[in-house]
N, C-alpha and C positions, 0 to 999 in steps of 0.2 A: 302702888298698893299691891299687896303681896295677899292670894287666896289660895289656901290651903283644903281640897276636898278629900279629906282622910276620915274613915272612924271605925281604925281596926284599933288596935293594943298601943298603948303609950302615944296615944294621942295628942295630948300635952308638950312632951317632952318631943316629941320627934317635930312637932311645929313650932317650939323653939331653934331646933338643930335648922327647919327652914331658912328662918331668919338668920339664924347666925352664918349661914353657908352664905345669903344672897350679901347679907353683907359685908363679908369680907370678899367679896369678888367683886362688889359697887367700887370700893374703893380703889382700886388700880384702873379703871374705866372715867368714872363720874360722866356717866353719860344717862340722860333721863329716859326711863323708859315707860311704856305706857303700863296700865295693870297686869298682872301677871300670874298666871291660874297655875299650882303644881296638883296634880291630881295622880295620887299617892293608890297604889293597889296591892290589895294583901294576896292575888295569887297570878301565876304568867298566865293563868289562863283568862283573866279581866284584861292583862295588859296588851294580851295577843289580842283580845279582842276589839279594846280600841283602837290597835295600829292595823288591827285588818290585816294581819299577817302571821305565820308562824316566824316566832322569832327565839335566837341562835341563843346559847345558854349565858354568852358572854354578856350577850342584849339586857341591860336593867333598865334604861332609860333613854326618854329621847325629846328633843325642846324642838319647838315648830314655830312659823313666823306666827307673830301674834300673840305674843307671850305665853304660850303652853310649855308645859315639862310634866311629861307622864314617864312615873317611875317605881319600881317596885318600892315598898316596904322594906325596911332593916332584917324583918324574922325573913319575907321572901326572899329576898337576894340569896341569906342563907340556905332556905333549903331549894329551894331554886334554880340557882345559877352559879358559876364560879368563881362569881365573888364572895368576899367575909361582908356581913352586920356592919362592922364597922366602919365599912369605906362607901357608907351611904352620903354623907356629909362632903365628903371625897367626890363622889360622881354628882351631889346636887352641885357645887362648883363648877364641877366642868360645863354642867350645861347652864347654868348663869351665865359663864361667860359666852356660850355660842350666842346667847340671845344680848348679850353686850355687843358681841361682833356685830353683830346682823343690823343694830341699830346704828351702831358707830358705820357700816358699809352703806349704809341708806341706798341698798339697791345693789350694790355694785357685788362685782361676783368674788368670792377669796379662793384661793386655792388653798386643795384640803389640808395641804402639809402645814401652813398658816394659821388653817383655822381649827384643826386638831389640835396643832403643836401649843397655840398660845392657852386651850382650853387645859392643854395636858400641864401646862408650865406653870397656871391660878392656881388648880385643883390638887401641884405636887405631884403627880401623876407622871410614871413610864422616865424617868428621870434618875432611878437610883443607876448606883455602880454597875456595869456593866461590862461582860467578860469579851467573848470576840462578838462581833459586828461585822456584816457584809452593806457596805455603803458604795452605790453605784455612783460612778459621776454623772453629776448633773441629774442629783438625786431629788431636787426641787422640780423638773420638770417631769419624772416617772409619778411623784407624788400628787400632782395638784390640780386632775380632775376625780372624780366621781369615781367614773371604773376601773383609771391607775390605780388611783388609793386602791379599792379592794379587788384588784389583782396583786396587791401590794400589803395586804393587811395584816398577814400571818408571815412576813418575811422583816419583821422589825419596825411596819410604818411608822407606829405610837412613837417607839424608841428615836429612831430617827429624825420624828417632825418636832416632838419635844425637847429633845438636845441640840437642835439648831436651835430653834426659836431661844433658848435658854441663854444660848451664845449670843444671840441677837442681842439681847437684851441685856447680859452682863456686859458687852461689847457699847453698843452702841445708845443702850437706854431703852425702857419702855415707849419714848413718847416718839420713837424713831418707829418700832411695829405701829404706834397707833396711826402716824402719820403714813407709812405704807399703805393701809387698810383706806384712808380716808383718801388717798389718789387713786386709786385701782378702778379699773373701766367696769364698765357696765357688763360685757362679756367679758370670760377672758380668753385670752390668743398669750401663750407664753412668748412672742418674740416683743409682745409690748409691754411685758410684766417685765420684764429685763431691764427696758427704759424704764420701765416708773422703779423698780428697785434701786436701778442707778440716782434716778434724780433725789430719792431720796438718801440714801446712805454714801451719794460719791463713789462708790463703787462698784465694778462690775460683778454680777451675783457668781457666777464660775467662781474668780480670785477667793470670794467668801466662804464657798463650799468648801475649797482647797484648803483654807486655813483653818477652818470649822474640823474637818478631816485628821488633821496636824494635830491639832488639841486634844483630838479622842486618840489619835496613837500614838500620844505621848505618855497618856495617862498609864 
């Protein structure tokens, strides 16, 4: 069950846009989730308020276990923040899927570039054409806790967890990520995520990076 707590402008129609975003990001998942509350806010200063934080201009939204997704409004985002109106639909996707992850991980911890990357790959997100790129090796492992990622945020992370994951997935299938997610430990320790990458894909995650690497400097 999908709850919608909005009642600024185009009320109707942007709980439409709800539905239509959770649904097209159900279907690459089909994983049940339990009810799920977006609670929609017409200014940052409501939204600062319920995250209990000053938050950065890029910040519109954000999903918490438990089925939450607090997010600005279409006209907010606009005067707001540095995103456009129209890529509200766009960011309600991305966070569908974190809370697709979170259920499909039942517990278990993702690393961020995983779990960014696949949010950013549902949503179309950080994936267009791209000019040069600084891609570190063994850029899976700078990316995939917490304070990597945003030591890592403004230097390409989107880009980079996006375009692997995309790889992953034109490469070796959707239900190859899904089945990563569903092995992955309870902490994580990157030299066991290595083994569980391998056991899943057959191959060692380094050779992947390599080839993934290849692809984008050939383009």
């Amino acid at each position: 069950m999908i709850k919608v707590i909005y009642k600024g402008k185009y009320s109707n129609k942007i709980k439409k846009e709800v539905i239509k975003a959770f649904d097209f990001s159900y279907k690459f998942f089909l994983v049940e989730t339990s009810n799920i509350v977006i609670h929609i806010y017409e200014t940052r200063a409501e939204f600062d308020k319920q995250l209990n934080m000053k938050t950065a201009d890029w910040l519109v939204a954000n999903s918490s276990t438990g089925g939450k997704i607090d997010i600005l409004s279409p006209l907010a985002m606009e005067k707001e923040s540095s995103h456009n109106k129209n890529e509200f639909t766009q960011i309600l996707k991305h966070e569908f899927v974190h809370l697709f992850i979170d259920k499909l991980a039942k517990g278990r911890t993702v690393p961020k570039w995983l779990n960014e990357g696949l949010a950013a790959y549902v949503a179309n997100q950080h994936q267009r054409k791209i000019g040069s790129i600084f891609i570190e090796e063994e850029f899976c492992k700078r990316l995939s806790t917490p304070k990597e990622w945003n030591e890592n945020v403004d230097y390409n992370a989107y880009s980079i967890a996006a375009l692997f994951v995309r790889f992953l997935i034109n490469k070796y299938t959707f239900n190859k990520i899904k089945k990563l997610i569903t092995s992955l430990d309870k902490s994580y320790y990157y030299p066991n995520f290595k083994k569980i990458f391998f056991s899943v894909y057959k191959k060692e995650l380094y050779n992947v990076e390599q080839l993934f690497i290849s692809e984008i400097n050939s383009r």
